[in-house]
C-alpha positions in Angstrom: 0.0 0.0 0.0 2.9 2.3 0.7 4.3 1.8 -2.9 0.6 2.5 -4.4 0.4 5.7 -2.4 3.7 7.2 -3.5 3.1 6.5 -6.8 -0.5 8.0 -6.4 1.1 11.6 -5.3 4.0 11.0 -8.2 0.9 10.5 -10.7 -0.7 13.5 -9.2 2.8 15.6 -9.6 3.1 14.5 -13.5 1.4 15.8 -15.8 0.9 13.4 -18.7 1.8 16.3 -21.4 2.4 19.9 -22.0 -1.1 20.4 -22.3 -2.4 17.1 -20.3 -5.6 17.3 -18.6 -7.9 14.4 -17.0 -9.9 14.5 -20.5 -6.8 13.5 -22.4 -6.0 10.7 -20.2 -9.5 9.6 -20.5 -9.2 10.3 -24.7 -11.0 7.6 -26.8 -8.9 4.3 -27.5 -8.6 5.5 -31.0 -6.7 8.7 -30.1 -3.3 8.9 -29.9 -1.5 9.4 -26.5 0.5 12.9 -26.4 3.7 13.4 -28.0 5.1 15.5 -24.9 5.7 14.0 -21.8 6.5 15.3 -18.1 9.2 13.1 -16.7 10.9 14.1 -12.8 13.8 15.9 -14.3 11.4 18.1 -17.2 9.3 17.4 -20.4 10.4 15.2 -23.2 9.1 15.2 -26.8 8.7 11.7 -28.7 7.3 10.8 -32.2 4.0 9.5 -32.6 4.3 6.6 -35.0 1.2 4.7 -36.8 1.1 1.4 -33.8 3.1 3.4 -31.1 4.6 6.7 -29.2 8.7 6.4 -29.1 10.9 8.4 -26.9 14.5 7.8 -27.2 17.6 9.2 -25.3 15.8 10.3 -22.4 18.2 11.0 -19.7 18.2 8.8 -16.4 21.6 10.0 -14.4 24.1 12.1 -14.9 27.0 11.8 -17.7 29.7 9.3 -15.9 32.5 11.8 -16.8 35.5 13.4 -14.8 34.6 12.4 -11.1 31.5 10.4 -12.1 33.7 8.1 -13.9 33.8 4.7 -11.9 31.6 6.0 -9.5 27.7 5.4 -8.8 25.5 6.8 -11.0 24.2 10.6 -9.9 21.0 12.1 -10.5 20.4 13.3 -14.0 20.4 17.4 -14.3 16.7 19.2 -14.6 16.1 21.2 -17.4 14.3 23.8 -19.1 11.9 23.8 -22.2 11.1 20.5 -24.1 13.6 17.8 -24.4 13.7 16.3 -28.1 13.5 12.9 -27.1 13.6 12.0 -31.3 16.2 10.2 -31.8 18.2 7.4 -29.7 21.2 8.9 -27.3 24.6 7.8 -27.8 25.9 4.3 -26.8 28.2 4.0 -24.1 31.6 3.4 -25.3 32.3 0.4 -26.9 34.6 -1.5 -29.7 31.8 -2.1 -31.7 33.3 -5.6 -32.2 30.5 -8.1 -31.2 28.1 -8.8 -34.0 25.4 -7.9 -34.3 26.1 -4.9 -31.2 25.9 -1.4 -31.0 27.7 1.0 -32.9 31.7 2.2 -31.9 31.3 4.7 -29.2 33.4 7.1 -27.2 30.8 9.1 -25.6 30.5 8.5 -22.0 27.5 11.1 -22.1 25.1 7.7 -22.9 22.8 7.2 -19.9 19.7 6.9 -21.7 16.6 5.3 -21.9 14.4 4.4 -24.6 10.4 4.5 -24.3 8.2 2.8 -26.4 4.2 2.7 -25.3 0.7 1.7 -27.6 0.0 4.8 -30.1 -3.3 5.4 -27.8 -3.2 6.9 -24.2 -4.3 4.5 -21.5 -7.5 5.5 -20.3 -7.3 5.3 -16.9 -5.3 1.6 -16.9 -2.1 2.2 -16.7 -0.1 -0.6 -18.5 2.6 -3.1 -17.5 6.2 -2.0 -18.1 8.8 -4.2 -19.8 12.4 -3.2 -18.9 14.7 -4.7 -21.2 18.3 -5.1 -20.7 20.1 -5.8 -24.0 22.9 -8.6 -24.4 26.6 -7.9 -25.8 29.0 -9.4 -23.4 28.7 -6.5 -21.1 31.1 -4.3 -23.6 28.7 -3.9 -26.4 24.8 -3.0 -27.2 23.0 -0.2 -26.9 19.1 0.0 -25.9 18.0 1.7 -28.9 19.0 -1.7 -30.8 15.9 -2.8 -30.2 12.7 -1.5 -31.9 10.1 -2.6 -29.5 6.7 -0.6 -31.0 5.8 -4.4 -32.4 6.0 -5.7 -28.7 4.3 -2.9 -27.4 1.5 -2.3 -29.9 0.5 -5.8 -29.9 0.9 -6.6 -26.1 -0.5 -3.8 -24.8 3.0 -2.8 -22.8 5.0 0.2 -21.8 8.8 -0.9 -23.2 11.6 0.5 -21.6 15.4 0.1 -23.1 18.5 1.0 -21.5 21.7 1.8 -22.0 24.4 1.7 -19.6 28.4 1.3 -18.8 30.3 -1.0 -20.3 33.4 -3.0 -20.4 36.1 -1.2 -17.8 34.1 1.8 -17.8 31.3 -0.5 -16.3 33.1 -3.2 -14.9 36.3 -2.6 -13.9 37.7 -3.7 -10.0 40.3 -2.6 -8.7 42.0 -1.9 -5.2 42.2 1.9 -5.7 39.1 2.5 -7.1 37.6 1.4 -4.0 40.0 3.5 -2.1 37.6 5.9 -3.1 34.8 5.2 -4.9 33.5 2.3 -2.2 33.3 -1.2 -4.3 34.2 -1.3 -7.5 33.2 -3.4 -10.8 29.6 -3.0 -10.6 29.3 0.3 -12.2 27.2 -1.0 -15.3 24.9 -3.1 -12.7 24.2 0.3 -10.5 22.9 2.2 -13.7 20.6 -0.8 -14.3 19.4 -0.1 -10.7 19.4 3.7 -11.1 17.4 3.2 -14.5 14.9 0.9 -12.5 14.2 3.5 -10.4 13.6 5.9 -12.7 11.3 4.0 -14.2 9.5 3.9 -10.6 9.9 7.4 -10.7 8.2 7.8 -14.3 6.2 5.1 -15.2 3.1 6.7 -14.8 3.4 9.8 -16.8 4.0 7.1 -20.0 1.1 5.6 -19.2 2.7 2.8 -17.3 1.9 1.2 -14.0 5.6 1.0 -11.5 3.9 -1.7 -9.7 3.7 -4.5 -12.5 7.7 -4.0 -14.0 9.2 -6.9 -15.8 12.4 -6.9 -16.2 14.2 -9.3 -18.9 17.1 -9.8 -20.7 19.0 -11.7 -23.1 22.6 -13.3 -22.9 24.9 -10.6 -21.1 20.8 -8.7 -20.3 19.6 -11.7 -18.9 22.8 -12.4 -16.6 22.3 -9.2 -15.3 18.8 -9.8 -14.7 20.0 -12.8 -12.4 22.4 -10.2 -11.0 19.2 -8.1 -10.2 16.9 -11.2 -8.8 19.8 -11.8 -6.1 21.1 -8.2 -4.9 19.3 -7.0 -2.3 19.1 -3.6 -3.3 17.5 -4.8 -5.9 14.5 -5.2 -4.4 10.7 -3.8 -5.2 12.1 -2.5 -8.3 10.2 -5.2 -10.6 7.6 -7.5 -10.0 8.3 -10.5 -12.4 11.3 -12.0 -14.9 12.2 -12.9 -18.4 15.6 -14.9 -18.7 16.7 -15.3 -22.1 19.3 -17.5 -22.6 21.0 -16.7 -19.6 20.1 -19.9 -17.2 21.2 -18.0 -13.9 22.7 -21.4 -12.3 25.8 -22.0 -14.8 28.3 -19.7 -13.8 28.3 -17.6 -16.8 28.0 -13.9 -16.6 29.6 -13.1 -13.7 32.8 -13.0 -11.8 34.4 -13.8 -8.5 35.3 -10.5 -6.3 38.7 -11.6 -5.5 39.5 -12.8 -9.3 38.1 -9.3 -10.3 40.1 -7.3 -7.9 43.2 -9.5 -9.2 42.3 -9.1 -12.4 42.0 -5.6 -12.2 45.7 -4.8 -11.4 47.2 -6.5 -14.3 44.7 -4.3 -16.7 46.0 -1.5 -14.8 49.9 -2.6 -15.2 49.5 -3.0 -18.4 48.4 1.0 -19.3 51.1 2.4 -21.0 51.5 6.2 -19.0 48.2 5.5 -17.2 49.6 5.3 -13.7 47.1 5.8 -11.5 43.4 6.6 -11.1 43.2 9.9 -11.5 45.1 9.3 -15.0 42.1 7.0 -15.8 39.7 9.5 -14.8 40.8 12.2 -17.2 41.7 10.5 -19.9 40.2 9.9 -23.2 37.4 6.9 -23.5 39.1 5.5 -26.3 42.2 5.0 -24.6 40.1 3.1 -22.5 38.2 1.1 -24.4 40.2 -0.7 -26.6 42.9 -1.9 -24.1 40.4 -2.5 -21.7 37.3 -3.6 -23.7 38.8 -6.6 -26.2 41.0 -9.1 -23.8 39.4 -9.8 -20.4 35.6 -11.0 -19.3 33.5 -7.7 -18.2 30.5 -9.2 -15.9 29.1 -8.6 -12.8 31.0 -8.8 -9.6 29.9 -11.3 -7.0 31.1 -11.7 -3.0 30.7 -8.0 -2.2 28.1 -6.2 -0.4 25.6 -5.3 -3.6 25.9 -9.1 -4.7 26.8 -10.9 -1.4 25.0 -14.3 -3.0 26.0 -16.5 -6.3 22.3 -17.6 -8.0 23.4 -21.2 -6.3 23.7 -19.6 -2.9 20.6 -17.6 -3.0 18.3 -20.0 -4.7 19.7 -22.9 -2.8 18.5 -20.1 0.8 15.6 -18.6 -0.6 17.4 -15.5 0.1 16.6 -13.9 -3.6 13.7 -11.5 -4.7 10.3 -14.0 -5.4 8.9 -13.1 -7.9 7.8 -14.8 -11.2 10.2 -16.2 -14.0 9.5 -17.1 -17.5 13.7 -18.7 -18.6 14.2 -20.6 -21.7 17.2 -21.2 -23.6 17.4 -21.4 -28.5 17.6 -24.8 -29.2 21.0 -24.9 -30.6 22.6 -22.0 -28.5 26.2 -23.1 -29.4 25.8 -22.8 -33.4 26.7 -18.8 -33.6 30.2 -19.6 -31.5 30.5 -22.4 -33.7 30.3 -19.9 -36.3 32.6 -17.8 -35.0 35.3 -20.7 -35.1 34.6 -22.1 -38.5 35.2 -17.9 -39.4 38.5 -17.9 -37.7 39.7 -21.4 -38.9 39.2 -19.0 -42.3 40.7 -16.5 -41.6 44.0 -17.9 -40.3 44.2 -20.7 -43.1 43.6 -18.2 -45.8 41.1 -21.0 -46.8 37.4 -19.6 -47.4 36.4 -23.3 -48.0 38.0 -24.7 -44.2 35.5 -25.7 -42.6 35.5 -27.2 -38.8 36.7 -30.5 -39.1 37.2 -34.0 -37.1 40.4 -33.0 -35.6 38.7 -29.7 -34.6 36.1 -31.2 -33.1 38.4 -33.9 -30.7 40.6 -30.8 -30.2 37.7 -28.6 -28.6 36.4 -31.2 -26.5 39.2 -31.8 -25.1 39.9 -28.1 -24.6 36.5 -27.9 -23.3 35.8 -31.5 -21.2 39.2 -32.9 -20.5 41.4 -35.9 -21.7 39.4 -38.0 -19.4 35.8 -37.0 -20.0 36.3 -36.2 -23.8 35.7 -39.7 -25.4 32.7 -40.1 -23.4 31.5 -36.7 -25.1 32.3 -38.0 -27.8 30.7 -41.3 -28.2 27.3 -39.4 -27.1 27.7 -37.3 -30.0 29.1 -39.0 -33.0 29.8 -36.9 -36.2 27.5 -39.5 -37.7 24.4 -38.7 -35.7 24.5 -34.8 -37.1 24.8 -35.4 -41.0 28.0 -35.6 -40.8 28.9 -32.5 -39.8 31.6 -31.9 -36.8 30.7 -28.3 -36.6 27.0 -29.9 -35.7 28.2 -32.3 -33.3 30.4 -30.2 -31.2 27.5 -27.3 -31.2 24.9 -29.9 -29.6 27.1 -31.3 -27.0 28.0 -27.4 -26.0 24.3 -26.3 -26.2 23.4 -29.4 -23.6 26.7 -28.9 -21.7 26.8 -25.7 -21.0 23.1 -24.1 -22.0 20.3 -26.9 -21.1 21.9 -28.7 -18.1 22.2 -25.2 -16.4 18.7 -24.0 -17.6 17.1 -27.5 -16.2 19.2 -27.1 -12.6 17.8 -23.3 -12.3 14.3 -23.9 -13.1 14.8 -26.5 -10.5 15.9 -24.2 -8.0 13.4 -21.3 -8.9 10.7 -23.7 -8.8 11.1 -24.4 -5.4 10.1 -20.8 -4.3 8.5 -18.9 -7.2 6.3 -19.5 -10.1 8.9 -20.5 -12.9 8.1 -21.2 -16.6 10.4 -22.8 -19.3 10.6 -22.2 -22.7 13.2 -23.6 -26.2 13.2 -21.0 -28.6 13.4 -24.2 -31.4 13.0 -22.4 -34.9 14.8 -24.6 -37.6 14.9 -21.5 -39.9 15.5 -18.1 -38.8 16.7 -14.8 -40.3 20.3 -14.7 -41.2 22.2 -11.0 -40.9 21.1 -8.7 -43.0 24.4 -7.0 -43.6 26.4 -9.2 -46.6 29.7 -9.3 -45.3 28.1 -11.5 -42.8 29.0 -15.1 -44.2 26.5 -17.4 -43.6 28.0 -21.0 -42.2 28.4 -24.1 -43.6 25.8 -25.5 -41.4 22.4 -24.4 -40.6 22.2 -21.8 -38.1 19.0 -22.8 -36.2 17.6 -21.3 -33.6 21.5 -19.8 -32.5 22.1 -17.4 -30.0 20.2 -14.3 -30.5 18.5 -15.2 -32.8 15.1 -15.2 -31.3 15.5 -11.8 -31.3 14.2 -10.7 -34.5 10.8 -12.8 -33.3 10.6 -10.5 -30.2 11.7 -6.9 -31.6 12.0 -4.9 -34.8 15.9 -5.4 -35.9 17.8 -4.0 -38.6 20.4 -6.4 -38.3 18.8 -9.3 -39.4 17.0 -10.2 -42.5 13.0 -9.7 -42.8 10.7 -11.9 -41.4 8.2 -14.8 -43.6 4.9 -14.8 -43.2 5.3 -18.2 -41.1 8.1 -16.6 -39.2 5.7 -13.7 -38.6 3.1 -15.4 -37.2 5.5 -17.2 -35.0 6.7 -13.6 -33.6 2.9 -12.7 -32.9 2.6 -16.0 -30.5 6.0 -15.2 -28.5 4.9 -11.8 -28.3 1.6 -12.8 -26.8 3.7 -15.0 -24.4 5.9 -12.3 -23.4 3.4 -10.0 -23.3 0.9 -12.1 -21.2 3.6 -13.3 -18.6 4.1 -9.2 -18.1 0.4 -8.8 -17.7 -0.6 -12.0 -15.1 2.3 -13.1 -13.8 2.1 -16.8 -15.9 2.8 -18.5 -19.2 0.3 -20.6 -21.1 1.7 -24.0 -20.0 2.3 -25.6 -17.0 4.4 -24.5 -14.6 8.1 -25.9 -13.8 8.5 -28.1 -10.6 11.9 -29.5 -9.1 10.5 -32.3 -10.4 9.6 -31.6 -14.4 11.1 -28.9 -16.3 7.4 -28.8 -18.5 9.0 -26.9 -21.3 7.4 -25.2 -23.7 9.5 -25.6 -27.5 8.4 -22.2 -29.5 8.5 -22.7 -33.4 6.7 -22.3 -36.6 4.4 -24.5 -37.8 2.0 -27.1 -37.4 2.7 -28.2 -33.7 5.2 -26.1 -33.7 4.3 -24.7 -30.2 3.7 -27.6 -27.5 5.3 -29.8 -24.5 8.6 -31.4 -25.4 10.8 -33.5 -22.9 14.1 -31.0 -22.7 15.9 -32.9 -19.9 15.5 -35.6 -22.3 16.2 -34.6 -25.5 19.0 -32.7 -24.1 20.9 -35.3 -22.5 20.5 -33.5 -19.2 21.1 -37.4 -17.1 24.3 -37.8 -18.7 26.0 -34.1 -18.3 24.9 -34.7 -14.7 26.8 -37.8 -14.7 30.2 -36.0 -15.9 30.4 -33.5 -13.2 
């Protein structure tokens, strides 16, 4: 009740528009919803599109610059007149290097977010909000990546996009940056938080209700989004939980306080004429971001006093933040880094027939496995079973390895305390990159990593959907849509017991029960450990 009140005098304190009054809120459905909106800090103007009203680069906190550099966010600036909130803000700094991510940036003036509501004002029922935290390995992406008037139109949402630190600038621990700055390496996890709360702020004067936020996320999003379900502070800032192919319970997307710290003062040693912290602090973003931004793993710090927990620890306690969860995981994950290799291997060879081969295959699972484990890997997934293909064997075995057996073990342990709901992204076709210098493999891609994304958001990165695809993209939508509205998905529920996975494709019975644990060898992976 004390939540609903404050955000009863905050609704009473916005006004919806520059010329807002109780008759526009309560504006036929056919009307569009004001261009101009009243936000905490002063009034932004949007474009009204044919299915939506966008508002891009609309300031959350204060530019990280000079002494706001690894520090906490600070409270964005008021100002005067009518923001143009037209076109998307910059993205944070970043190599641009991570296909398909955001753009090359060196502007550290980039805490923005992105608004996207239905064309037509609510009347009267404010809507749920979607926050969406975009993926990238935590040193690429940029909010405005995603178009999301599709998923708002059609599912009756508020979408909110974010952009925040990344890389060092987000991410980067070290001993005398908590010297005086308090703990370091979260930097990119407190804007999240600070862009949570100003969506508690500001919610309402889109048209959105701050008590039904859902916050999800895919890859490097959704890790964070784990990040978020176990920090403490964290807490009454959203209300359910999309995980896209970040199953919280494997390890990935995060990093050990202690390793960070260490980590941190061999990044530092290794600054040519960057001595100390107050050299970091005044110099140039790109000197930053390219020593900093291409060698080590940028993530989340764990073991400190914003993330005392690991997803294990908390999950295994119940200490965590109940509430809903709707996690899922693409079919054949592994394919795009599989990719990525066979592009290499052509690289180096000068070869743009080399291919991944036999050899390769043995030589990543050991890599990966072990001596000891690696024939075992291998006799569970014989070339022969996959075409043929090497490049197809080594992605399944990854994809259950390191993607499904962690995805089955952390709807287990959500299950236990909160309403959890599994999905497979399982499209056998999906939209390769749009941009031609983009090879496409010499396997089929699948249902990859990302690449439910197109089915989800407007992207320009990726070729148009089919009709069949399209219709595909309306059902997730729906799903997406309706676990932000009630709180469920339209299947049954996962128990410790039954993962109850939903696979999500095109077609006839494209969309029903399959047994994942099953089909993705979860008994044996469980046997290796």
């Amino acid at each position: 009740m004390l939540k609903r009140t404050a955000h009863a005098v905050i609704a009473g304190a916005l006004a919806l528009g520059a010329t807002a009054t109780t008759n526009a809120v309560a504006a036929a459905a056919d009307h569009p919803g004001p261009s101009v909106v009243r936000t905490d800090k002063g009034a932004v103007r949007g474009k009204v599109t044919d299915s939506a009203r966008v508002f891009q680069g609309v300031p959350y906190a204060a530019p990280p610059t000079g002494r706001h550099r690894w520090a906490p966010p600070a409270p964005a600036a008021r100002w005067h007149g009518v923001l143009d909130a037209t076109a998307p803000g910059s993205a944070c700094p970043q190599t641009g290097l991570v296909p398909p991510a955001g753009p090359h940036s060196d502007n550290e003036d980039c805490l923005f977010v992105n608004v996207t509501t239905p064309r037509t004002a609510a009347a009267g029922r404010p809507r749920p909000v979607m926050v969406y935290l975009h993926g990238g390995d935590h040193t690429d992406g940029a909010g405005a990546m995603q178009d999301a008037q599709r998923l708002a139109a059609r599912g009756d949402v508020v979408v909110v996009t974010v952009n925040h630190r990344l890389g060092a600038l987000g991410y980067l621990a070290h001993p005398e940056l908590e010297k005086r700055g308090g703990e370091s390496g979260n930097y990119g996890f407190l804007d999240q938080q600070a862009a949570l709360r100003w969506v508690q702020r500001n919610a309402i004067a889109f048209g959105g209700d701050p008590d039904n936020v859902t916050l999800f996320g895919e890859s490097a999003g959704g890790y964070s989004a784990c990040a978020h379900l176990v920090a403490p502070t964290s807490a009454g800032l959203f209300d359910r939980v999309v995980l896209q192919s970040a199953p919280c319970t494997s390890g990935t997307g995060r990093r050990d306080r202690e390793d960070a710290l260490e980590e941190g003062v061999t990044i530092a040693a290794g600054i040519e004429e960057k001595p100390g912290v107050d050299d970091w602090r005044t110099a140039a973003p790109e000197h930053l971001v390219n020593p900093f931004g291409t060698g080590p793993e940028y993530a989340p710090v764990y073991g400190g006093k914003l993330l005392p927990r690991t997803p294990e620890e908390a999950f295994a306690t119940g200490r965590f933040n109940k509430v809903p969860v709707l996690q899922g995981i693409n079919r054949d994950e592994s394919r795009a880094g599989i990719y990525g290799m066979e592009m290499t291997k052509k690289a180096t060879t000068g070869d743009p027939d080399a291919h991944i081969d036999e050899a390769d295959y043995g030589t990543h699972l050991e890599q990966t496995f072990g001596a000891d484990r690696a024939d075992a890997v291998a006799a569970r997934y014989p070339v022969t079973a996959y075409d043929g293909s090497p490049a197809l064997a080594l992605a399944a075995a990854l994809t259950d390895a390191e993607w499904a057996r962690p995805t089955v073990d952390t709807g287990k342990a959500l299950s236990r305390h909160v309403p959890t709901y599994t999905y497979e992204f399982a499209e056998k076709e999906t939209p390769w990159y749009a941009d031609p210098a983009y090879q496409k493999p010499s396997f089929p891609i699948g249902a990859a990593h990302t690449f439910e994304l197109p089915y989800l958001f407007g992207l320009d990165d990726f070729e148009p959907l089919t009709r069949t695809q399209h219709r595909l993209s309306d059902r997730m939508i729906d799903i997406w849509t309706g676990f932000a509205h009630k709180g469920r998905a339209p299947w049954k529920p996962t128990t410790p017991a039954a993962p109850n996975t939903q696979s999500l494709a095109s077609g006839p019975n494209g969309i029903r029960p399959v047994d994942f644990a099953e089909n993705h060898h979860y008994a044996f992976w469980t046997s290796l450990r």
